[in-house]
C-alpha positions in Angstrom: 109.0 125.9 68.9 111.0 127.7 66.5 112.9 130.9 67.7 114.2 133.4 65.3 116.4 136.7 66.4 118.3 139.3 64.2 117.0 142.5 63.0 114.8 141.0 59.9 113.4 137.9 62.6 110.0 140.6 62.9 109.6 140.5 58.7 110.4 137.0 58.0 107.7 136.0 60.7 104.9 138.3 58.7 105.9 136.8 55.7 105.8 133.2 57.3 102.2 134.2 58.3 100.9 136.3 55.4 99.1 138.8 57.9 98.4 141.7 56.7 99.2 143.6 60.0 101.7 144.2 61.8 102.5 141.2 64.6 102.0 142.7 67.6 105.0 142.7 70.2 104.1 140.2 73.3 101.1 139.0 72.3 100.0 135.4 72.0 98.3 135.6 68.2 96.8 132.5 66.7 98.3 132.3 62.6 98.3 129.8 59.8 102.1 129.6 58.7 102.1 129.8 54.5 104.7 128.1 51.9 106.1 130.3 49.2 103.2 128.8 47.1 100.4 130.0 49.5 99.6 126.5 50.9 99.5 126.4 54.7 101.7 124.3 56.1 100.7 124.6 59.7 98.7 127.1 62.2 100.0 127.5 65.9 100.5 130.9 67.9 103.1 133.7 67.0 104.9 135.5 69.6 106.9 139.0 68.9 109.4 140.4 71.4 110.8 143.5 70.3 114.7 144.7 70.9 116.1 145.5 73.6 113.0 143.6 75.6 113.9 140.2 74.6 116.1 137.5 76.0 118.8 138.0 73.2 118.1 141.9 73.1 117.5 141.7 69.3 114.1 141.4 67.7 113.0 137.8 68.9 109.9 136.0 67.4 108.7 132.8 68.6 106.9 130.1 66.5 105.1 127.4 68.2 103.7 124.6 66.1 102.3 120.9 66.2 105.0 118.7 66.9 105.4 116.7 64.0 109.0 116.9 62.9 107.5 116.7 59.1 105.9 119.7 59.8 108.8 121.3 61.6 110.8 120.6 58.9 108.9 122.1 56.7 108.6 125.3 58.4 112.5 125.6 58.7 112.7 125.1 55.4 110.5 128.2 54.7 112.3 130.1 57.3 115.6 129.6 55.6 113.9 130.9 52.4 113.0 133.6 53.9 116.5 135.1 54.9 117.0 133.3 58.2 119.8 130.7 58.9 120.2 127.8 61.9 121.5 129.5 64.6 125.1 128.0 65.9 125.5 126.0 69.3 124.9 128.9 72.4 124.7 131.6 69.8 120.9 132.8 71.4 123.0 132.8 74.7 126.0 134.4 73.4 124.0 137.1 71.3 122.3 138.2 74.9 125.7 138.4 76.6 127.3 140.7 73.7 124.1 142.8 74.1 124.4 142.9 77.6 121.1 141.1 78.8 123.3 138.9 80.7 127.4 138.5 81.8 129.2 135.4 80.6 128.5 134.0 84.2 125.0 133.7 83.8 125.3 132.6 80.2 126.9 129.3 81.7 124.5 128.9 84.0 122.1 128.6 81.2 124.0 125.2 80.1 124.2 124.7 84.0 120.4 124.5 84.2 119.8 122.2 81.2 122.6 119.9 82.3 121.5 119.7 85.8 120.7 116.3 86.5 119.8 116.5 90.3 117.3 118.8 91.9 119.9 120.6 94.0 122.4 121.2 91.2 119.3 123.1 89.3 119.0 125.0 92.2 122.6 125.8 92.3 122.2 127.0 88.5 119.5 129.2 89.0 120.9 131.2 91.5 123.8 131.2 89.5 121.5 132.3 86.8 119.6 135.0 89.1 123.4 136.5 89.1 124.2 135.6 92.6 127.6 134.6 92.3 128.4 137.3 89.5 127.4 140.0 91.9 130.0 138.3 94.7 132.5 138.4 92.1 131.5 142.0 91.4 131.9 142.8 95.0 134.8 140.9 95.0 136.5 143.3 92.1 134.6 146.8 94.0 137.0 146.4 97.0 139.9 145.3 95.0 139.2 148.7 92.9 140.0 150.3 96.1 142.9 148.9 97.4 144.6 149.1 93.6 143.9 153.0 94.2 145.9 153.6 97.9 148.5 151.9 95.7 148.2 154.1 93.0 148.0 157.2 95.4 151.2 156.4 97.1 152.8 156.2 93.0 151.4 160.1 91.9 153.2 160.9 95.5 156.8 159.3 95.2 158.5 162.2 97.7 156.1 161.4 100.5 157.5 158.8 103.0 154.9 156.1 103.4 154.5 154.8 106.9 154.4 151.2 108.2 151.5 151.3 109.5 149.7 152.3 106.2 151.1 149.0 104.7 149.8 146.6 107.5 146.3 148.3 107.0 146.6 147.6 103.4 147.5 144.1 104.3 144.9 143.4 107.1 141.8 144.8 104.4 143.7 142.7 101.6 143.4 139.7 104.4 140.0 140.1 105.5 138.2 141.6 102.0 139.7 139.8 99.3 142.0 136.7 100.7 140.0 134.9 103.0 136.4 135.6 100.6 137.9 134.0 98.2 139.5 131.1 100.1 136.0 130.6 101.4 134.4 130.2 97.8 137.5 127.7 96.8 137.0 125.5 98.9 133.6 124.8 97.8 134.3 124.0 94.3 135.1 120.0 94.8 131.3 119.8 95.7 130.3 122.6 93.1 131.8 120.9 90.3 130.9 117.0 91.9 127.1 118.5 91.8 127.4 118.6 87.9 129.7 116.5 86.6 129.0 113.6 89.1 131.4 111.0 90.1 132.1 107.4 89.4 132.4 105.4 92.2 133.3 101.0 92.1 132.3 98.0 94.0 135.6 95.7 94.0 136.0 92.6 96.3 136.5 89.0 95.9 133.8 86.8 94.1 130.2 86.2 95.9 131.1 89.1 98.7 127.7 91.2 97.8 128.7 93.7 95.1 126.0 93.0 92.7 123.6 92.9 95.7 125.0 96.1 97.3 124.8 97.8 93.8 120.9 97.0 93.8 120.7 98.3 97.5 122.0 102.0 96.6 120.4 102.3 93.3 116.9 101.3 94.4 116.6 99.0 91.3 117.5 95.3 90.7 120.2 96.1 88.5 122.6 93.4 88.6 121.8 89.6 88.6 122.8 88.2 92.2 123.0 84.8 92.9 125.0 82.5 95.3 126.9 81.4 92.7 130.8 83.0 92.3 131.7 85.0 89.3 128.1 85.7 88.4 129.5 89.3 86.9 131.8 89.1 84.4 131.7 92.6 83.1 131.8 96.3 84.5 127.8 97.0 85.3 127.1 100.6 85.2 123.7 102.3 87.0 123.1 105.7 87.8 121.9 107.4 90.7 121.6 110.5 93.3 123.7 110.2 96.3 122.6 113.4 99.0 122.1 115.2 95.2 125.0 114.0 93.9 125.0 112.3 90.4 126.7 109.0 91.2 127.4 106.7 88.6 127.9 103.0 90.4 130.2 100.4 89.1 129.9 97.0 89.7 132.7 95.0 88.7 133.7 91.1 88.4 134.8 89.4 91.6 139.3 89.7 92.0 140.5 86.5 92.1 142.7 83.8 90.4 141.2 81.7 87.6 142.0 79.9 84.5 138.4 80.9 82.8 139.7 83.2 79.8 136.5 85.2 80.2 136.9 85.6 83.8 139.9 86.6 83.1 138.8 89.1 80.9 136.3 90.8 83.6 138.7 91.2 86.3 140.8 93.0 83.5 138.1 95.7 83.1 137.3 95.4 86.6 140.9 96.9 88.1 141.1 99.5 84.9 137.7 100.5 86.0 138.5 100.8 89.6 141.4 102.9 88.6 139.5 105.3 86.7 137.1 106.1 89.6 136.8 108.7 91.5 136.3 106.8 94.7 136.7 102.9 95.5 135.0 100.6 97.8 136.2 97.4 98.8 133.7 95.1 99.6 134.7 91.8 101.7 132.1 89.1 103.3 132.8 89.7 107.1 132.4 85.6 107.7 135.7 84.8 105.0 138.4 86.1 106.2 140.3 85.9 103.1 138.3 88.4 101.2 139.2 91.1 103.3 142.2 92.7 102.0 141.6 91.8 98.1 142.1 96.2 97.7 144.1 97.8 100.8 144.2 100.9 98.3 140.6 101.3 98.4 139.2 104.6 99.5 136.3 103.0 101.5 136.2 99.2 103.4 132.7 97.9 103.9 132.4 94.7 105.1 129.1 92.9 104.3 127.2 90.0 105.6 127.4 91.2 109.6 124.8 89.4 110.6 127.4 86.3 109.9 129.9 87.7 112.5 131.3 85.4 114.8 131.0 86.7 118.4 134.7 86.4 118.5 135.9 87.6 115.5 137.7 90.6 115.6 136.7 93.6 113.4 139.7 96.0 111.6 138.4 98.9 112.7 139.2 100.5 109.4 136.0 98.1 108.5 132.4 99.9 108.2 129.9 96.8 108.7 126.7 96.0 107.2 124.5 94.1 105.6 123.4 94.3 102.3 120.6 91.9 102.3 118.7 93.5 104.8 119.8 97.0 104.6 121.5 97.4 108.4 124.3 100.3 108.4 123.2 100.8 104.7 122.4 104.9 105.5 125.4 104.8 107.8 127.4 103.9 104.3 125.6 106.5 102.4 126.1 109.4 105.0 129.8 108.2 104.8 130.1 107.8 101.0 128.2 111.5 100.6 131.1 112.7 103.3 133.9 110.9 101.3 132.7 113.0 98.1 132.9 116.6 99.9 129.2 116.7 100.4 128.2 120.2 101.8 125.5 119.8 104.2 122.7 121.3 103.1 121.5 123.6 105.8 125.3 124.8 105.3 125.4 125.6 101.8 125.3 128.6 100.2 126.7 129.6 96.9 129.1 127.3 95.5 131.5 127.5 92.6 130.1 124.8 90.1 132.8 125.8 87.5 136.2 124.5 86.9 137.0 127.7 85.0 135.8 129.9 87.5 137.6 127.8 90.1 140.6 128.5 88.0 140.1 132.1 87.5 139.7 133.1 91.3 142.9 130.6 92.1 145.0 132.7 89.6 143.5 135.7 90.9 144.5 135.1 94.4 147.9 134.3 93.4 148.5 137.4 91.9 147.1 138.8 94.9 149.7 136.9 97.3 152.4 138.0 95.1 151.1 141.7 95.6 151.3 141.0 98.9 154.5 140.0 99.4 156.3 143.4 98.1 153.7 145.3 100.3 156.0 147.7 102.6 158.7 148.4 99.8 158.4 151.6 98.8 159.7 151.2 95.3 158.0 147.9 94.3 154.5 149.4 94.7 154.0 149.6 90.9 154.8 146.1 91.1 152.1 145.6 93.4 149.6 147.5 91.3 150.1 145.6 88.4 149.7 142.2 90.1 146.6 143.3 91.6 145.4 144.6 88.4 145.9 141.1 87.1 143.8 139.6 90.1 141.3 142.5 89.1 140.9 141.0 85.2 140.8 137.3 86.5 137.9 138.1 87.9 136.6 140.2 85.1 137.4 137.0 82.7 134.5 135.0 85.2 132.2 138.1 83.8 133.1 138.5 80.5 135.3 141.7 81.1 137.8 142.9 78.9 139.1 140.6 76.0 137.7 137.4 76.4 136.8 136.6 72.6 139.2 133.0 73.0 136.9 132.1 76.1 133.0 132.7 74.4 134.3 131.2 71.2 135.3 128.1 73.1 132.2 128.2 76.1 129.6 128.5 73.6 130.3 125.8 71.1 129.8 123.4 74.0 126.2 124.7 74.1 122.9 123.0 72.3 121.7 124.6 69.6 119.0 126.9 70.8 120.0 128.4 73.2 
């Protein structure tokens, strides 16, 4: 499909067609699509939305032809002739913000839904993309509207003695309104954000303790080569997959010991730098060697494989989470505890999360000019003080909307977008 918007996309399309009517707006018309020269380059359906009823709120006009990129091509080509140019990266997005079809919010939720790479993430970005979370932060803005004007009241009325009490009010709605809202909302955004951008998690342990085999286990694929044989991996293994709707991205990595093997060596190299980029490590040790249980203290999780080689009298760290790899036993117990370990939200719990780190960052600024508002409440003559920090708090939020001046933030949001949308 090739979508055109801008005020000329209507005549273009006619011309592209060679009809002697008008296109009709929102209706499904079957059209040849002409060269300069006449000669039809394609036929496929034409599809007219006319301004402001469109998604960018300009004329829109979609083309849908055959899918052969020759032919494509081609009809680009011709479109360009024509007057039209390739649209830049998010400008269909940006275009319906700026003409008000949407707020910035939603825009990013847009990229949110095409980036998505879980089902529960997509879900997250539509109801971002319904406007769910805008209209919290609308709310949000509403109440801090009115607490900005008691402030403002008390400044056109500098000769009237304000009493106490009218500052502890003003505290206790700042406290239950604004404050502990927003708190509530923060501290979802380390699952929010782990929902899209996913996390790297890696195996390390000594040689021949079960990484490889583990690696298969969570994956649901036979991924890595296992064999009884030590060293078998001698380079960081990568394989994706969903933990609890998570993106995970699972690194095995070559077994930490000493050895004189130069490429050896070289994977237990890239197996500590990759452990020390991860988000989250586990240490794997064989629960019948000894020895191979403190190879990473550090780590953030201890699993200890092979239980079903437990002595009767060996005694178990309790820092140790046992199972067994080969035949799955305390395998979901290690999932439920890795999905734990990453801030999972349960899902019967959730409810709208922040999925942003810029919206995280907005509402954390806002809420620290609200605290510093807070904190001259009660003196008289620093309420313009107070106004103004909460008037900053007010455009932090706006900033998440695409109030005020926020040219810097669309020019830099938008060129992360794919072009066509």
């Amino acid at each position: 499909m090739i979508r055109l918007s801008g005020p000329r996309a209507h005549d273009i399309a006619q011309s592209l067609c060679a009809l002697h009517r008008p296109i009709s707006t929102r209706y499904a018309g079957l059209v040849r699509f002409h060269d300069a020269d006449g000669t039809v380059l394609d036929s496929g359906i034409v599809l007219f939305f006319a301004a402001p009823a469109s998604y960018t709120g300009d004329d829109v006009v979609e083309l849908q032809a055959h899918g052969s990129p020759v032919l494509l091509q081609a009809l680009l080509q011709r479109v360009f002739e024509l007057g039209a140019r390739p649209a830049l990266p998010g400008e269909f997005s940006r275009r319906a913000v700026e003409n008000g079809k949407m707020n910035l919010e939603q825009a990013e939720a847009v990229a949110a839904c095409i980036d998505a790479a879980t089902l529960r993430a997509a879900r997250q970005a539509q109801r971002h993309l319904q406007g769910d979370f805008g209209r919290h932060v609308s709310e949000l803005m509403d109440r801090l509207t009115g607490l900005v004007a008691h402030i403002e009241a008390c400044l056109d009325f500098p000769e009237e003695d304000v009493p106490p009490l009218f500052f502890e009010q003003l505290r206790q709605n700042l406290e239950d309104n604004l404050l502990q809202p927003i708190t509530s909302v923060l501290a979802t955004s380390d699952f929010g954000e782990r929902l899209f951008q996913g996390v790297s998690v890696a195996i390390v342990g000594a040689p021949n303790v079960g990484k490889s085999t583990l690696l298969n286990l969570l994956s649901g694929r036979e991924r890595a080569i296992t064999s009884a044989q030590p060293g078998t991996t001698r380079d960081v293994l990568e394989v994706d997959f969903e933990l609890h709707g998570i993106p995970v991205r699972l690194l095995d990595t070559a077994g930490l010991r000493d050895s004189g093997d130069g490429i050896e060596q070289e994977g237990i190299k890239r197996a500590r730098a990759a452990a020390g980029m991860a988000d989250l490590i586990i240490a794997l040790s064989d629960a019948s060697e000894p020895g191979t249980w403190d190879v990473w203290p550090a780590a953030d999780c201890h699993i200890m494989n092979k239980s079903d080689l437990v002595d009767a009298g060996t005694v178990i760290p309790d820092r140790f989470c046992l199972i067994s790899a080969r035949s799955g036993e305390g395998v979901e117990e290690l999932v439920n505890d890795l999905a734990s370990r990453l801030g999972e939200i349960p899902a019967s719990e959730e409810g709208l999360l922040i999925t942003s780190s810029r919206h995280r960052r907005q509402l954390e600024v806002a809420r620290d000019h609200l605290l510093s508002g807070e904190a001259m409440l009660g003196d008289q003559e620093s309420m313009d003080l107070v106004a103004m920090e909460w008037r900053r708090a007010w455009s932090s939020m706006g900033e998440i909307l695409g109030l005020g001046d926020v040219e810097h933030i669309l020019d830099r949001i938008f060129s992360e977008f794919c072009i066509g949308k």
